[in-house]
C-alpha positions as CSV (number, residue, x, y, z in Angstrom):
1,X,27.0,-11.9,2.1
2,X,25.5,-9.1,4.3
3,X,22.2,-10.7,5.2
4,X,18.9,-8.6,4.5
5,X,15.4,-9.3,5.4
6,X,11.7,-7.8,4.0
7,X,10.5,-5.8,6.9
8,X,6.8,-5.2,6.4
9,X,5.3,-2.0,7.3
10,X,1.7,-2.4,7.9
11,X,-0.6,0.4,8.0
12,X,-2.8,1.1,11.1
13,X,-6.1,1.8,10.6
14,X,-7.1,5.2,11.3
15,X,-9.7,6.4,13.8
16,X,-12.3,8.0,11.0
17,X,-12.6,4.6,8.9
18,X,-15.1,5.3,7.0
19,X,-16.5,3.8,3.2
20,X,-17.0,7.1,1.2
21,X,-17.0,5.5,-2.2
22,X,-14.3,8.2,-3.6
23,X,-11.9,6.0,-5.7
24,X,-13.5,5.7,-9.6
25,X,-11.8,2.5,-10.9
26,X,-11.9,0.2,-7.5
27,X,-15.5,-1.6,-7.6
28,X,-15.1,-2.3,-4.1
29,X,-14.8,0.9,-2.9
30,X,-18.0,2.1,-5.2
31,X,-20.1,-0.6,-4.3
32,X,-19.4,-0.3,-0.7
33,X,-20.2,3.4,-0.9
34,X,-22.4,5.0,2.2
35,X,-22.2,1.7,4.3
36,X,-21.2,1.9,8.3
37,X,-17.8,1.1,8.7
38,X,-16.5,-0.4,12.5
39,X,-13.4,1.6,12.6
40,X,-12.2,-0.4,15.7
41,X,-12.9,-3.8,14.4
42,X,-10.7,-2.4,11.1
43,X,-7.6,-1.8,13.1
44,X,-7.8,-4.6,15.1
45,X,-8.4,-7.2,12.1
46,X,-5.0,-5.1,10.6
47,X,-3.1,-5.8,14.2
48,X,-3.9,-9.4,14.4
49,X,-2.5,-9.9,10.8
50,X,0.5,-8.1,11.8
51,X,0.9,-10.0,14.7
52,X,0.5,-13.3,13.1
53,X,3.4,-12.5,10.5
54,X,5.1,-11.5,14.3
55,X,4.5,-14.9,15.6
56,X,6.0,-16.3,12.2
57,X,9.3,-15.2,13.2
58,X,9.4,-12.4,10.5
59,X,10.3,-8.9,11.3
60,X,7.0,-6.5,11.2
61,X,6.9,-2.8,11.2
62,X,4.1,0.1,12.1
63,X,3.2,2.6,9.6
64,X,0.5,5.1,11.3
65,X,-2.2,6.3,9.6
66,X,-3.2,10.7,8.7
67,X,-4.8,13.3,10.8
68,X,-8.2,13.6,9.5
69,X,-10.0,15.3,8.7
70,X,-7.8,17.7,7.0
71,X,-9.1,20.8,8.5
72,X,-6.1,22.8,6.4
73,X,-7.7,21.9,3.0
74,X,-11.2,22.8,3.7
75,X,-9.7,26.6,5.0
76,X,-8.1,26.8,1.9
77,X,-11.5,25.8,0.1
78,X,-12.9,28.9,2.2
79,X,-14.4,27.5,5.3
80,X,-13.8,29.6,7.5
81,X,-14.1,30.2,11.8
82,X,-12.6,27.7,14.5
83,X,-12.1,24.0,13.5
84,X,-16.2,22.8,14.4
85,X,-17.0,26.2,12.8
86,X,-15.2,24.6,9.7
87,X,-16.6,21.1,10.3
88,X,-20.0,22.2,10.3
89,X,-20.3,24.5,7.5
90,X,-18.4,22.3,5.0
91,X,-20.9,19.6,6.0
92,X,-23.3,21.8,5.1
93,X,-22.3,23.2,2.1
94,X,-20.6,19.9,0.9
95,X,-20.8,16.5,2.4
96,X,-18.9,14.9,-0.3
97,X,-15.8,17.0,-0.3
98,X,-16.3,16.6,3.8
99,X,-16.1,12.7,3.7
100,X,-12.9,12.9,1.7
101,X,-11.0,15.1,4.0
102,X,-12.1,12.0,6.2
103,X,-10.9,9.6,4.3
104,X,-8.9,6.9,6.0
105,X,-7.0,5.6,2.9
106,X,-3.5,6.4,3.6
107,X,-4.6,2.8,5.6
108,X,-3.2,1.7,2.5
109,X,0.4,1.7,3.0
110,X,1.4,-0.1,-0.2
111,X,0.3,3.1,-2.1
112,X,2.2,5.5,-0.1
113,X,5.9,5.4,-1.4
114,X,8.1,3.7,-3.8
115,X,10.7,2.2,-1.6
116,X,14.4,1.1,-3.2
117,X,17.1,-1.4,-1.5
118,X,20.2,-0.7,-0.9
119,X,21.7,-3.3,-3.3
120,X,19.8,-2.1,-6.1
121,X,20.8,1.5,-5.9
122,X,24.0,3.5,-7.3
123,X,25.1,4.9,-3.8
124,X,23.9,2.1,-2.0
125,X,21.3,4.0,0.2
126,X,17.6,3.0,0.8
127,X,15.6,5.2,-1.0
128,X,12.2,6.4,-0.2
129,X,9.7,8.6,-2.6
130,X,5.9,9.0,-1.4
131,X,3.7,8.5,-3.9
132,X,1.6,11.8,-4.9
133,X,-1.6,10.0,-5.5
134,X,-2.9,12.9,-7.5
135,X,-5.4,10.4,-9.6
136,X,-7.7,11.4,-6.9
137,X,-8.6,14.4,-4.6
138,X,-8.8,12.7,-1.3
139,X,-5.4,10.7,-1.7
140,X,-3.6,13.6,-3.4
141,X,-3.8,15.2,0.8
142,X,-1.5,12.2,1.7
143,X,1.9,12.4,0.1
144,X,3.4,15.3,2.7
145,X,2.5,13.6,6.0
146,X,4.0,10.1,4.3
147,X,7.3,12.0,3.8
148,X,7.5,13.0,7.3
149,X,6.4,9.6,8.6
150,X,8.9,7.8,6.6
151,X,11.5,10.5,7.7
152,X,10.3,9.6,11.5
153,X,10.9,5.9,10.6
154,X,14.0,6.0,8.8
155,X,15.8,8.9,10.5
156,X,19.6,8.1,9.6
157,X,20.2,10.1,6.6
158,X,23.7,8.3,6.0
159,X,21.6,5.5,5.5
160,X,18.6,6.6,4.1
161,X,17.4,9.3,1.3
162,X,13.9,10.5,1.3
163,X,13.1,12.7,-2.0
164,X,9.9,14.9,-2.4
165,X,7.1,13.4,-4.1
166,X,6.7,14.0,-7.6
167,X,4.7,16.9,-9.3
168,X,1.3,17.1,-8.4
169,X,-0.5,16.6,-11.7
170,X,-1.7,14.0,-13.7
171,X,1.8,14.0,-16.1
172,X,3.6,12.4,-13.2
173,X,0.8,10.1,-11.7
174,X,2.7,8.0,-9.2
175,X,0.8,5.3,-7.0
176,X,3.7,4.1,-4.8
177,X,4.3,0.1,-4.1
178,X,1.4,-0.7,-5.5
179,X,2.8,-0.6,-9.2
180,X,6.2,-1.9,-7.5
181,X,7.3,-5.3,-7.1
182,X,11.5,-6.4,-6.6
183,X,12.5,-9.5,-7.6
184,X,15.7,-11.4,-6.7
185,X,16.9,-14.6,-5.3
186,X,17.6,-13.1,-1.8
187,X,16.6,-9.7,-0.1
188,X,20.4,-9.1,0.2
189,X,21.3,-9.3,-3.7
190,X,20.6,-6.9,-6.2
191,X,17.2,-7.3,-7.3
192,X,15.2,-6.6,-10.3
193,X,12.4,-3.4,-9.7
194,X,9.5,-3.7,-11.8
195,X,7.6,-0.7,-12.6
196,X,3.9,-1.1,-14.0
197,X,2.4,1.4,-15.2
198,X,-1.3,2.3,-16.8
199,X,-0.5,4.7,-19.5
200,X,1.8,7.5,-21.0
201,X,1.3,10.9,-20.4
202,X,3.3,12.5,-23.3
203,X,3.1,9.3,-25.8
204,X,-0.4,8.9,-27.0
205,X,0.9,6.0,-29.4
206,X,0.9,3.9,-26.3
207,X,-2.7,2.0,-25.4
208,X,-5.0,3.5,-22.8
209,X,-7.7,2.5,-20.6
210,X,-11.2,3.8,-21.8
211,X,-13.7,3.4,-18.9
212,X,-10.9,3.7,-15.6
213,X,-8.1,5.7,-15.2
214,X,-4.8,4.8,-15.6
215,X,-3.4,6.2,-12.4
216,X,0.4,5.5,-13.2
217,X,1.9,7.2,-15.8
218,X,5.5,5.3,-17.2
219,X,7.0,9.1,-17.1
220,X,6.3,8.7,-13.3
221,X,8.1,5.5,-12.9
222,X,10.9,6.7,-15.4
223,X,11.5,9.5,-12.6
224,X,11.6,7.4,-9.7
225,X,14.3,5.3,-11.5
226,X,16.5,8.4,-11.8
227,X,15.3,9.8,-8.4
228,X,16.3,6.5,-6.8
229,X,19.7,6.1,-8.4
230,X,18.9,2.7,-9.5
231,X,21.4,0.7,-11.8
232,X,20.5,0.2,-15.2
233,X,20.1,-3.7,-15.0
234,X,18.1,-3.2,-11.8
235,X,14.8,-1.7,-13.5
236,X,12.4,-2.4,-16.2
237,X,9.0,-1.1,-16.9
238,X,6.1,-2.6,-17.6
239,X,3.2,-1.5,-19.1
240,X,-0.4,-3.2,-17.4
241,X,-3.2,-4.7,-19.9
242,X,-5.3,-1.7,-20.4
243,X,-8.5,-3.7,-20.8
244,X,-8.2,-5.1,-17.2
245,X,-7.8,-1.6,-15.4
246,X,-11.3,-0.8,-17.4
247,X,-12.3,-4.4,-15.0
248,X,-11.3,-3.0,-11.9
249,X,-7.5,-3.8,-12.0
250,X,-7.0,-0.2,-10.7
251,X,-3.2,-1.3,-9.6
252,X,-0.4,-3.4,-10.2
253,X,-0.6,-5.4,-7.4
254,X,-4.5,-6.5,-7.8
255,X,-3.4,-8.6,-10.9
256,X,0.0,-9.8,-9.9
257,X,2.0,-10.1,-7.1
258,X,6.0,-11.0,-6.7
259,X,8.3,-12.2,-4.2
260,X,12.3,-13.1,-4.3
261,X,11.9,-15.2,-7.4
262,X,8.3,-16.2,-7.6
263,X,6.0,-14.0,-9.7
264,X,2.5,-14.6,-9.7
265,X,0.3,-13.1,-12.5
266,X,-3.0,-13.2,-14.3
267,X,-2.1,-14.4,-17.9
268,X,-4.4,-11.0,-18.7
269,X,-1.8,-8.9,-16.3
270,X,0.1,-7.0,-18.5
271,X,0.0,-5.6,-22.2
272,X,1.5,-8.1,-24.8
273,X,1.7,-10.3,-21.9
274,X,4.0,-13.4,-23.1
275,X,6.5,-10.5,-24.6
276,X,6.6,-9.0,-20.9
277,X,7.7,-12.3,-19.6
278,X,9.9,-12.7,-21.7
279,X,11.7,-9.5,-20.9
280,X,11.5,-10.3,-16.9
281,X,13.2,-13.8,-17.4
282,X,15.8,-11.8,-19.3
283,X,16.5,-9.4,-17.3
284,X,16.2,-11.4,-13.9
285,X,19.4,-11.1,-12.2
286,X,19.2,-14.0,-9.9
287,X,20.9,-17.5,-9.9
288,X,18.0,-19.4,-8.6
289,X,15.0,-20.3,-10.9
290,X,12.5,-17.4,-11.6
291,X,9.0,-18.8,-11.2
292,X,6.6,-17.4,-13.1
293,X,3.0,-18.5,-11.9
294,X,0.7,-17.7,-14.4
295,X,-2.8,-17.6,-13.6
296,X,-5.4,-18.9,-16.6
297,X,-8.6,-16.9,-17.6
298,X,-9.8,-20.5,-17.5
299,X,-9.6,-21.1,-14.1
300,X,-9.6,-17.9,-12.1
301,X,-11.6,-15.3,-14.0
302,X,-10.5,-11.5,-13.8
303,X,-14.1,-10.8,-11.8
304,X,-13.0,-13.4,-9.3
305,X,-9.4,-11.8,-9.3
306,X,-11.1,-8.7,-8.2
307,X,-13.7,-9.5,-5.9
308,X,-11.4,-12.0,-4.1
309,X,-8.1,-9.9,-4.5
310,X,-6.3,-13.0,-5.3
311,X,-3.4,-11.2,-6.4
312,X,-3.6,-8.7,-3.3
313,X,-2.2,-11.1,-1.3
314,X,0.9,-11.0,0.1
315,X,3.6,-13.5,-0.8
316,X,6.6,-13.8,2.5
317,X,9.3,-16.0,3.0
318,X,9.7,-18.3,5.6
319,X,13.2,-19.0,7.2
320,X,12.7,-22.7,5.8
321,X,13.2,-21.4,2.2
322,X,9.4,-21.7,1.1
323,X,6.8,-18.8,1.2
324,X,3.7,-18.5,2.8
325,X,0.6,-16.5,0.4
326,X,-1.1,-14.2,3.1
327,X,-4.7,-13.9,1.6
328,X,-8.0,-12.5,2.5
329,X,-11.2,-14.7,3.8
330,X,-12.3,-14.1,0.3
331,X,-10.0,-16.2,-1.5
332,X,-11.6,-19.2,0.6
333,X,-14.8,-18.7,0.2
334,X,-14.7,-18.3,-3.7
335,X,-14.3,-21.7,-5.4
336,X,-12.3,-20.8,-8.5
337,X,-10.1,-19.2,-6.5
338,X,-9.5,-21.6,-3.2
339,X,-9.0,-24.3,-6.0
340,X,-6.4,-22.9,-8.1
341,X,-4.5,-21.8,-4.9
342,X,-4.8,-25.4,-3.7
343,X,-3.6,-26.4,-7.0
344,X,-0.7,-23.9,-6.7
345,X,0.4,-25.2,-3.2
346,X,1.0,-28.7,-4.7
347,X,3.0,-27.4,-7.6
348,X,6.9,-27.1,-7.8
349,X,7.4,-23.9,-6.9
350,X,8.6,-22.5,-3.6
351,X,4.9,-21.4,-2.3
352,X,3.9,-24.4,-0.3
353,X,1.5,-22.8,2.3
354,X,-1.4,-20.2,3.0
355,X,-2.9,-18.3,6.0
356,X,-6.6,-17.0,5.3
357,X,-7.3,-13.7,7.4
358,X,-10.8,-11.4,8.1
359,X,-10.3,-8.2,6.5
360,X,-13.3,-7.8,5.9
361,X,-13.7,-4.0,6.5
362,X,-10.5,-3.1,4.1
363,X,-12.0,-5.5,1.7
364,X,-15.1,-3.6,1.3
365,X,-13.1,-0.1,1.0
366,X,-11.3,-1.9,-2.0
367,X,-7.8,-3.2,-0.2
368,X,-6.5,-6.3,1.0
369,X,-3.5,-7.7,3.1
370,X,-1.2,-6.4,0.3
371,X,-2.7,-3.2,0.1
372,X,-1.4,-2.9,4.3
373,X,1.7,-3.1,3.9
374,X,4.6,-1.5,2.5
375,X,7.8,-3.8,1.7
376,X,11.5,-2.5,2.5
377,X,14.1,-4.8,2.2
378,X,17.0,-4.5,5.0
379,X,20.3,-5.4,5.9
380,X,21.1,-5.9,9.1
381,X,23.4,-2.8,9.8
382,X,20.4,-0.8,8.0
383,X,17.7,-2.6,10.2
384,X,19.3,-1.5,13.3
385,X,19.1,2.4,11.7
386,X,15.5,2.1,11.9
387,X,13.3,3.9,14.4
388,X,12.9,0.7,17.0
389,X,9.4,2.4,18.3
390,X,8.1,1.1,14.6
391,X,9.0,-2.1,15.1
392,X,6.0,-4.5,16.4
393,X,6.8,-6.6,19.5
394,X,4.6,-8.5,21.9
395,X,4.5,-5.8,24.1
396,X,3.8,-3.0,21.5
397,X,0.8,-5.4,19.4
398,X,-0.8,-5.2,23.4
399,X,0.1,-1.6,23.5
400,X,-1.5,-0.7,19.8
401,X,-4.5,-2.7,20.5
402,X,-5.4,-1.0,24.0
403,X,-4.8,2.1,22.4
404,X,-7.6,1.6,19.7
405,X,-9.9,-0.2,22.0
406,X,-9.5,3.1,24.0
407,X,-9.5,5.6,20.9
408,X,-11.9,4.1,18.4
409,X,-15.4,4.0,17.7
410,X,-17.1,1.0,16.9
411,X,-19.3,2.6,14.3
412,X,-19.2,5.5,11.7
413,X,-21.6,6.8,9.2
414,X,-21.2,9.6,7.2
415,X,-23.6,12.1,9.5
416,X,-21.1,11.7,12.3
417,X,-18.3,14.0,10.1
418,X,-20.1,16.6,11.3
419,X,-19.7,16.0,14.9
420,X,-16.6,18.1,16.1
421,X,-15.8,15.7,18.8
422,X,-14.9,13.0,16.0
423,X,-12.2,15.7,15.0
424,X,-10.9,16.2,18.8
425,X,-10.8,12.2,19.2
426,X,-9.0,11.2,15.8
427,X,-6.3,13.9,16.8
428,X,-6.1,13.0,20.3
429,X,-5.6,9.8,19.7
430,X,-2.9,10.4,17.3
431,X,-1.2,12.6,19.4
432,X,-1.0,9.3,21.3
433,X,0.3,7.6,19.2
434,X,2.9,9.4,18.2
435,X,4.6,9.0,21.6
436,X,4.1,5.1,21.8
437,X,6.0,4.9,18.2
438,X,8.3,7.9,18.8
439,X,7.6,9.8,15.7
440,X,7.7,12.8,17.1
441,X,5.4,16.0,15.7
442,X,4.6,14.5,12.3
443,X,0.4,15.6,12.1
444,X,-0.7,19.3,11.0
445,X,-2.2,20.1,14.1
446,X,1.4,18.7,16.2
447,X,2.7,21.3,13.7
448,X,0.6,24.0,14.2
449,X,1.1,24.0,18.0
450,X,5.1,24.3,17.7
């Protein structure tokens, strides 16, 4: 068998960092509204949780963050004059709609694409769709840049197919990784893709949310599957317990969370919950055990899934055959929750350790260590096609973290989008970047100046 790993692709930080309290639907992210944010402490609480998944021994990738602001969109919106002229008089006119052409939330590099292995897929390519986000107005800026960043990243197109993101309206609401999780028994065999979604745009017999948004849309999903080429007994959708998304369970992956064949889930995770189970122990195609950890009302509450982002953890495997949960400081320091993962730990199932990390400034914007990364499962000859520049070494985790001790500010509030110079710095340092990972002229303004 050709062996395969999970590479994760963390997100960097961007320099404009900032809590704007845009996203309707993530509690932490409204109640964190208007705070100061520490963009440099940000990115180098993401680096040192890259690096530590490094020093594991598991393979770790780069994902760097959007230009913002997004000068473009605000022209387009009429502001007019040189790039401070259009700075300034947005700020003026519109604060709001300035802070979300700041916003830093493409951070969150599980939301940006759907990714597919090449086991799971009819003409066994890696497949990569960015997610068009188009729930809300700041995200729905993201999903062009993603396409040419994952183009930059995974640049062999013999190995690789990158497809445009789907429409941009609310029919074909897709949210990326986040409402994406693979199981299998190893990241070289076919696998089973789950698809979760909120709601269905054309079948109003299905349940919806009444409070929050549903921002995935099963006729979303439905088109990645046929986008993706995936085979029939490599896909089944899902639909997500309406009543928890009206909670704060804005995603998939803040109420469950899968890896190879462990699946960990709230018991209030999905819609007609035991039936759902039922159809992903059926359809699993693995010889292994599935483990289904399912996580009682009783013991973890879904108000202490959310504010500890229990289930936006990651879940990695080791080289000794057991996995490792990756979970924020938050997890510890609530009691339901540290005990039922201690309870978990003992267990027979295959997760027999856990790392706690401070991530604390993506915690309060609503995203934690799962929310960093996005997963894309490997083989070897595949793993070599990659863009090596992504790939996070000693070396380049010294490299990234001079750079943002260099570039970043150590605090933001929302009267410094009107200073120009943030604008100037954000892109210079981005420029930057660009040559230490070799991406090339991926940014609007690199565009601009071709």
């Amino acid at each position: 068998m050709n062996k395969a790993v999970e590479v994760n692709f963390d997100g960097l930080v961007g320099p404009t960092h900032n809590y704007a309290g845009l996203s309707y639907g993530n509690v932490a992210s409204l109640n964190n509204a208007a705070s100061y944010s520490n963009p440099k402490e940000a990115v180098l609480q993401g680096l040192a949780k890259m690096k530590a998944m490094h020093d594991l021994g598991l393979t770790q990738g780069v994902f760097a963050p959007h230009a913002r602001p997004d000068v473009n969109v605000l022209r387009r919106l009429g502001f007019g004059g040189s790039d401070s002229d259009v700075i300034g008089k947005a700020y003026k006119a519109d604060p709001i709609l300035l802070r979300a052409c700041y916003s830093a939330s493409a951070m969150w590099t599980a939301n940006a694409a759907t990714v597919s292995p090449s086991a799971d897929t009819l003409d066994g390519k890696v497949h990569f769709t960015a997610a068009n986000l188009n729930n809300k107005f700041h995200r729905s800026l993201e999903p062009e840049t993603t396409t040419r960043l994952l183009k930059a990243m995974f640049n062999d197109t013999k190995t690789f197919s990158h497809h445009t993101h789907l429409p941009d309206q609310g029919f074909f609401g897709d949210e990326g990784a986040a409402n994406h999780t693979r199981l299998t028994d190893n990241h070289a065999s076919t696998g089973l893709e789950m698809f979760v979604y909120g709601a269905s745009a054309f079948n109003s017999a299905l349940p919806k949310p009444k409070k929050f948004p549903a921002r995935q849309t099963l006729e979303a999903s439905q088109a990645i599957c046929r986008l993706h080429q995936l085979k029939p007994t490599s896909q089944i959708l899902l639909q997500q317990n309406p009543d928890v998304i009206d909670q704060g369970v804005f995603h998939n992956d803040v109420i469950a969370v899968g890896n190879a064949n462990v699946l960990m889930c709230h018991e209030q995770a999905f819609l007609n919950q035991s039936n759902a189970l039922q159809q992903i122990k059926n359809a699993y195609l693995g010889e292994l055990p599935l483990h289904i950890i399912e996580v009682p009302t009783a013991k973890v509450s879904i108000t202490d899934a959310v504010t500890s982002y229990l289930f936006n953890s990651q879940l990695v495997s080791l080289s000794n055959g057991k996995m490792l949960l990756v979970a924020p400081q938050e997890c510890q320091n609530n009691p339901a929750v540290n005990t039922f993962i201690n309870e978990m730990l003992s267990a027979d199932n295959p997760v027999n350790q856990v790392q706690f990390f401070d991530l604390k400034q993506s915690m309060q914007n609503g995203g934690g260590p799962a929310c960093l990364r996005l997963r894309v499962a490997l083989n070897q000859q595949e793993l070599a096609a990659v863009n090596p520049a992504v790939i996070l070494t000693d070396s380049k985790y010294q490299q990234l973290c001079n750079w943002a001790n260099e570039h970043y500010r150590d605090r933001l509030s929302s009267e410094d989008f009107a200073d120009p110079n943030l604008l100037l710095e954000s892109w210079h340092a981005l420029d930057e970047l660009t040559q230490i990972l070799e991406l090339g002229s991926v940014y609007p303004f690199q565009l601009e100046l071709q």
